[in-house]
DRENMIKE-545144 format. One record per residue (C-alpha): residue number from 1; residue in three letters; chain; x negated, y, z. Coordinates in steps of 0.001 Angstrom, whole numbers, m for minus. Each point is the difference from the previous one (the first is absolute). Layout:
N
  num  residuo  cadena       c1       c2       c3
  NUM      Ala       A        X        Y        Z
...
***
This chain:
262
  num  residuo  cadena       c1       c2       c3
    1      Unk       A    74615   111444  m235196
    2      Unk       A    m3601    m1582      245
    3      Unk       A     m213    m3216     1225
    4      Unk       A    m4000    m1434     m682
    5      Unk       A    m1586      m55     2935
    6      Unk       A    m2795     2773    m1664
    7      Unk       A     2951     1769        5
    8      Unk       A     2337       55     2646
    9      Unk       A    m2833       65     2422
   10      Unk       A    m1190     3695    m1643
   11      Unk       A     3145     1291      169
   12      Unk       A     1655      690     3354
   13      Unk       A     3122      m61    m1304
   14      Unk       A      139    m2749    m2310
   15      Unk       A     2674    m2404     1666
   16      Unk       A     m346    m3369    m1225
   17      Unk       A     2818    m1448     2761
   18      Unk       A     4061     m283      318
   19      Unk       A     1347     2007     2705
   20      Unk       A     3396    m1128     1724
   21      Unk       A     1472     3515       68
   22      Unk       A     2600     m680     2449
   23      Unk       A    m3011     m478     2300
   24      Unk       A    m2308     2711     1621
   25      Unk       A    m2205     2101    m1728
   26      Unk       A    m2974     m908     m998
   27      Unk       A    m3849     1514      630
   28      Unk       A    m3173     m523    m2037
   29      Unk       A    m3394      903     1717
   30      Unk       A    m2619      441    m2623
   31      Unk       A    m3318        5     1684
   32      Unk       A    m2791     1628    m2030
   33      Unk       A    m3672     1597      118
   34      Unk       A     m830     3195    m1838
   35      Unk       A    m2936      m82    m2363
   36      Unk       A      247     3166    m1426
   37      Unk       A     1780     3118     1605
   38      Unk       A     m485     2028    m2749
   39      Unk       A     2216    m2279    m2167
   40      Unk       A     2555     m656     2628
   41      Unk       A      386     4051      506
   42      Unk       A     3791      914      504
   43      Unk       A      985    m3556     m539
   44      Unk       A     1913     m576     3781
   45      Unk       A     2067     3270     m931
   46      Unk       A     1191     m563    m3109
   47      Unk       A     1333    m3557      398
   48      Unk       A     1959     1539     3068
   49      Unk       A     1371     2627    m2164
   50      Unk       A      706    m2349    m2745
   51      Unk       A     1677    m2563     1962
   52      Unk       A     2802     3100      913
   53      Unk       A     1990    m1174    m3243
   54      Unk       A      843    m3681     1106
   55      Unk       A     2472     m133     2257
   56      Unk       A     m903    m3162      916
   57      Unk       A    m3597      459     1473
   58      Unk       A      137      629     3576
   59      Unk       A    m3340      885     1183
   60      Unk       A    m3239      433    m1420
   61      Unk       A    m2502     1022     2030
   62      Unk       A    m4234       87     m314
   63      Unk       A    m2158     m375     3195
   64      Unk       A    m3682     m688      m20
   65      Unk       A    m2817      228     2564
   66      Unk       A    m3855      640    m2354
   67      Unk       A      386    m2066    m3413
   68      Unk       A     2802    m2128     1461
   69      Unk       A     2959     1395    m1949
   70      Unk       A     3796    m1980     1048
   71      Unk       A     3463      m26    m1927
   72      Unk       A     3419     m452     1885
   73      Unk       A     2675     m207    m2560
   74      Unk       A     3676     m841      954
   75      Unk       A     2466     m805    m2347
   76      Unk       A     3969     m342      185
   77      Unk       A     m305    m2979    m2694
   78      Unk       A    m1742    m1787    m2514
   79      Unk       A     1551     2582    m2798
   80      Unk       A    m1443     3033     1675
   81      Unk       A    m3817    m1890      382
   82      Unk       A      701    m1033    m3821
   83      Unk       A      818     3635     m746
   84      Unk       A    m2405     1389     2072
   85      Unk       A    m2855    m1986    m1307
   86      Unk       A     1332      314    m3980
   87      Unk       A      663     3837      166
   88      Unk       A    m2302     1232     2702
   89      Unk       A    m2948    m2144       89
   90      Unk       A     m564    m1063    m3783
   91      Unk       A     2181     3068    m1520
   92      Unk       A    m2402     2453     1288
   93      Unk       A    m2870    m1573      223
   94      Unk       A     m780     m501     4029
   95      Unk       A     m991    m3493     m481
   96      Unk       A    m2888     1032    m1793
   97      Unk       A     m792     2491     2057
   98      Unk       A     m226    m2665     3114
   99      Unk       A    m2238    m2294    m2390
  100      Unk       A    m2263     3010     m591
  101      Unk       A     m423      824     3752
  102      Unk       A      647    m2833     2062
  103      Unk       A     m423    m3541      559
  104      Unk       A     2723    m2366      630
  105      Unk       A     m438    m1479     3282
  106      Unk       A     3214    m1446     1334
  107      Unk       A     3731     m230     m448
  108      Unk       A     2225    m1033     2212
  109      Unk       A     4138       98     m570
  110      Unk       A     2429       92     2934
  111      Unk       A     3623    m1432     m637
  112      Unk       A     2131    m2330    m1397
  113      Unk       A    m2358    m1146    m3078
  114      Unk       A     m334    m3076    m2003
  115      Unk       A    m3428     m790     m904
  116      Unk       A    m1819     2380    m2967
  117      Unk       A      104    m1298    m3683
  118      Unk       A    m2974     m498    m1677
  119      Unk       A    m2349    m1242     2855
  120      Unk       A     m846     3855     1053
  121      Unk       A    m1766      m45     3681
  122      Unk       A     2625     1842     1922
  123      Unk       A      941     m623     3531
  124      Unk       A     3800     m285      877
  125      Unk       A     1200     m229     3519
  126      Unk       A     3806     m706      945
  127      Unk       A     1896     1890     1939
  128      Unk       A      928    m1690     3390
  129      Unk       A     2897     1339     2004
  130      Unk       A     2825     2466    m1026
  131      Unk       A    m1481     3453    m1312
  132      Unk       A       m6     2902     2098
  133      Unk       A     m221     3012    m2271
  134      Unk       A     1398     3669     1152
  135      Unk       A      760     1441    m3240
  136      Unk       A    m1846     3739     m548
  137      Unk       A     1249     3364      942
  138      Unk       A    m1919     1662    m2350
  139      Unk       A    m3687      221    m2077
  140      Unk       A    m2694      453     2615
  141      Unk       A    m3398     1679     m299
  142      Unk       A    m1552    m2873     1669
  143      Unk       A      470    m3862     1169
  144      Unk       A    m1324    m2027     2736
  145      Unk       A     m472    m3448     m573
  146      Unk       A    m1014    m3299     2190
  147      Unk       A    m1235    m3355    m1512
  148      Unk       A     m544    m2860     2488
  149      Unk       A    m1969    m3526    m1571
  150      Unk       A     1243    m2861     1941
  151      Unk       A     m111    m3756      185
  152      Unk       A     2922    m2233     1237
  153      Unk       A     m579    m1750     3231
  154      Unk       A     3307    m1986      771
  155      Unk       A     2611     m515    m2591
  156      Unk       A     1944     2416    m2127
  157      Unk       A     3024      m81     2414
  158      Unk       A    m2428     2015     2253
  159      Unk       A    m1343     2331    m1931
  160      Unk       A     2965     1055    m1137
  161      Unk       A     1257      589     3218
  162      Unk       A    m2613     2542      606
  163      Unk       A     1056     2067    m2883
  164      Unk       A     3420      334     1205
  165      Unk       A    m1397     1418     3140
  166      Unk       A    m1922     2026    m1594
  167      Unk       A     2656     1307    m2489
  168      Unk       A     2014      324     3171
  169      Unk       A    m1934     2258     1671
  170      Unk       A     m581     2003    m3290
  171      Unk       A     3796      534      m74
  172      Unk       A       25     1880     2643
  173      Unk       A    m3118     2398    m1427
  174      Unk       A     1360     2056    m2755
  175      Unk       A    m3852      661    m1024
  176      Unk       A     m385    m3431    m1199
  177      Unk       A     1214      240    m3573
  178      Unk       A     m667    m4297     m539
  179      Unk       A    m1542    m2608     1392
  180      Unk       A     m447    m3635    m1614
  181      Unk       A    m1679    m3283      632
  182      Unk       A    m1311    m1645    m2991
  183      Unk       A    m1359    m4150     m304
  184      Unk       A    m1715    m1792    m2345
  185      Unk       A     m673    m3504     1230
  186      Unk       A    m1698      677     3454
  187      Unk       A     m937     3491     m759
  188      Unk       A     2205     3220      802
  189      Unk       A        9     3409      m87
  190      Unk       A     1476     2593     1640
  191      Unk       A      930     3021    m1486
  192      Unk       A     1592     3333     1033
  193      Unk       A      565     3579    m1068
  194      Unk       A      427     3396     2675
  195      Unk       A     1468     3440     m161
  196      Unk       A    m2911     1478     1332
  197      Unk       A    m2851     m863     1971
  198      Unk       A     1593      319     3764
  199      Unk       A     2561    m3232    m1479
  200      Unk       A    m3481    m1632    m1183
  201      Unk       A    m1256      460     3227
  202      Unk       A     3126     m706     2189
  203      Unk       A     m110    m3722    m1567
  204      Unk       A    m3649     m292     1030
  205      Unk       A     1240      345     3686
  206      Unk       A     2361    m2501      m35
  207      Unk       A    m2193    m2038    m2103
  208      Unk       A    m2350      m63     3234
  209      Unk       A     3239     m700     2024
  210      Unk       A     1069    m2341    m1320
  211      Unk       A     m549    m3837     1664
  212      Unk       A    m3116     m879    m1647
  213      Unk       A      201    m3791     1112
  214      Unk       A     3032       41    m2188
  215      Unk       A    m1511     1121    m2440
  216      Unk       A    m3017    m1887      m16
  217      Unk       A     2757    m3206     m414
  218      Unk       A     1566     1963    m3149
  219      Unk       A    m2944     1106    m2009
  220      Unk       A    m3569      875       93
  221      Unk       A    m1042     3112    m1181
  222      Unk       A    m2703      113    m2597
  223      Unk       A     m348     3909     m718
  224      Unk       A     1395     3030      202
  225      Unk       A      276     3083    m2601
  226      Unk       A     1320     3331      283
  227      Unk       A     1132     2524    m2825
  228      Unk       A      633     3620      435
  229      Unk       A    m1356     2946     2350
  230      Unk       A     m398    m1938     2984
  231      Unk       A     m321     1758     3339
  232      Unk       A    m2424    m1858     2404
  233      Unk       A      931     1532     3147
  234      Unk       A     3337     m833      817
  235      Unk       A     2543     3063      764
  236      Unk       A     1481      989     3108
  237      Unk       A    m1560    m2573     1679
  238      Unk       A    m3795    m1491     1447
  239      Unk       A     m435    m3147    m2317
  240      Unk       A      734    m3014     1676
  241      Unk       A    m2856    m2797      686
  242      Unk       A    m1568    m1767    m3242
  243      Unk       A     1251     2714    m1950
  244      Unk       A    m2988     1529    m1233
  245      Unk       A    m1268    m3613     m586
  246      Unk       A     3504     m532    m2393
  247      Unk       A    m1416     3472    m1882
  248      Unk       A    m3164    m1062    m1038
  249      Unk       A      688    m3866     m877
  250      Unk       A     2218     1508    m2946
  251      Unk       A     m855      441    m3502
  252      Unk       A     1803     3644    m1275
  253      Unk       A      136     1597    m3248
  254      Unk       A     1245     3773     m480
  255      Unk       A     2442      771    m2555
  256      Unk       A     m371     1547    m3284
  257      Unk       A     1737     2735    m1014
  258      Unk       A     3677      183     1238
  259      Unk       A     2564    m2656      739
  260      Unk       A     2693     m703    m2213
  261      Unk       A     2476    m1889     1071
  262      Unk       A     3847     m214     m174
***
């Protein structure tokens, strides 16, 4: 396990943190810029293939919009990130391969996390509220992912309460695989995973139904990011006011190669 901050910020699997494992999972976004595509060539696909022989790794899924490349990784536990990292990442040589082609940007980790040995300049966010996580029928081709940036405006009492309502109305959507609110200090995120892209799409509308006054006295949202084959046009339906306007303030990344995920 590397735990220098040279390191463990090259490596998006190095896990430099103790994971509660009676708690949720946990997911590390890697943010990163390609420098060389040449070097990076099958690099997405072959960590997704590699990952298939740890049980423990969830999800790990590529998206990226022009050089902007992004890593989801979800893991059951600390063991399978430690396993992952010492027998996928360093054992065959991927973290090399990402030093060779892209530049570390970011890392952020989502979940019950003390903070990283060794100084390293990784994010960690707590998880606030129960978990909500549908567990997975089966591998699918692709995913469809949401990331919402938000501040806290009132206290945490609030903000929690709108994830609950949130998680309730997700429970009665089986297309919304997880959704999770996330705090560090004043900041939050928001983040949430769909079947397919009518689910991704069906929380927009209630996102715009929802009573944005109460909102406004929960959080304040700072940006918005989408993941997977998004379809702008909403089905079935004429799209309802501001939602073209809610299309184009996002930032959205494609994936790469297919989705694993258990």
């Amino acid at each position: 396990m590397l735990t220098a901050q040279s390191k463990d910020n090259g490596s998006p699997t190095s896990v430099a943190h103790k994971l509660d494992q009676t708690d949720s999972v946990v997911v590390r976004r890697d943010e990163l810029v390609v420098i060389d595509n040449a070097a990076l060539g099958t690099l997405c696909e072959d960590v997704q293939i590699a990952s298939r022989r740890n049980a423990g790794v969830l999800e790990v899924e590529w998206f990226r919009n022009g050089a902007d490349l992004t890593l989801f990784q979800t893991f059951a536990n600390r063991a399978a990130a430690a396993a992952q990292h010492e027998e996928t990442w360093t054992g065959q040589g991927f973290t090399a391969r990402v030093a060779s082609s892209c530049r570390h940007v970011r890392t952020v980790v989502y979940g019950s996390v003390s903070a990283p040995h060794g100084g390293a300049s990784i994010e960690t966010y707590e998880p606030l509220g129960a978990p909500f996580r549908r567990p997975r029928a089966g591998p699918a081709h692709e995913r469809f992912r949401i990331r919402c940036d938000m501040e806290l405006v009132g206290d945490r009492a609030a903000a929690r309460a709108f994830i609950l309502g949130r998680q309730d109305l997700a429970r009665d959507d089986a297309g919304v695989l997880d959704v999770q609110l996330y705090a560090s200090g004043r900041k939050a995120t928001l983040l949430a995973t769909y079947a397919d892209a009518a689910a991704q799409q069906r929380s927009y509308m209630r996102w715009m139904e929802t009573d944005q006054v109460a909102v406004g006295e929960a959080i304040r949202v700072t940006g918005m990011y989408t993941y997977g084959r998004v379809e702008l046009e909403p089905r079935g339906a004429p799209p309802p006011p501001g939602w073209t306007e809610l299309m184009l303030a996002m930032h959205h990344q494609e994936p790469v190669g297919r989705c694993f995920q258990r």
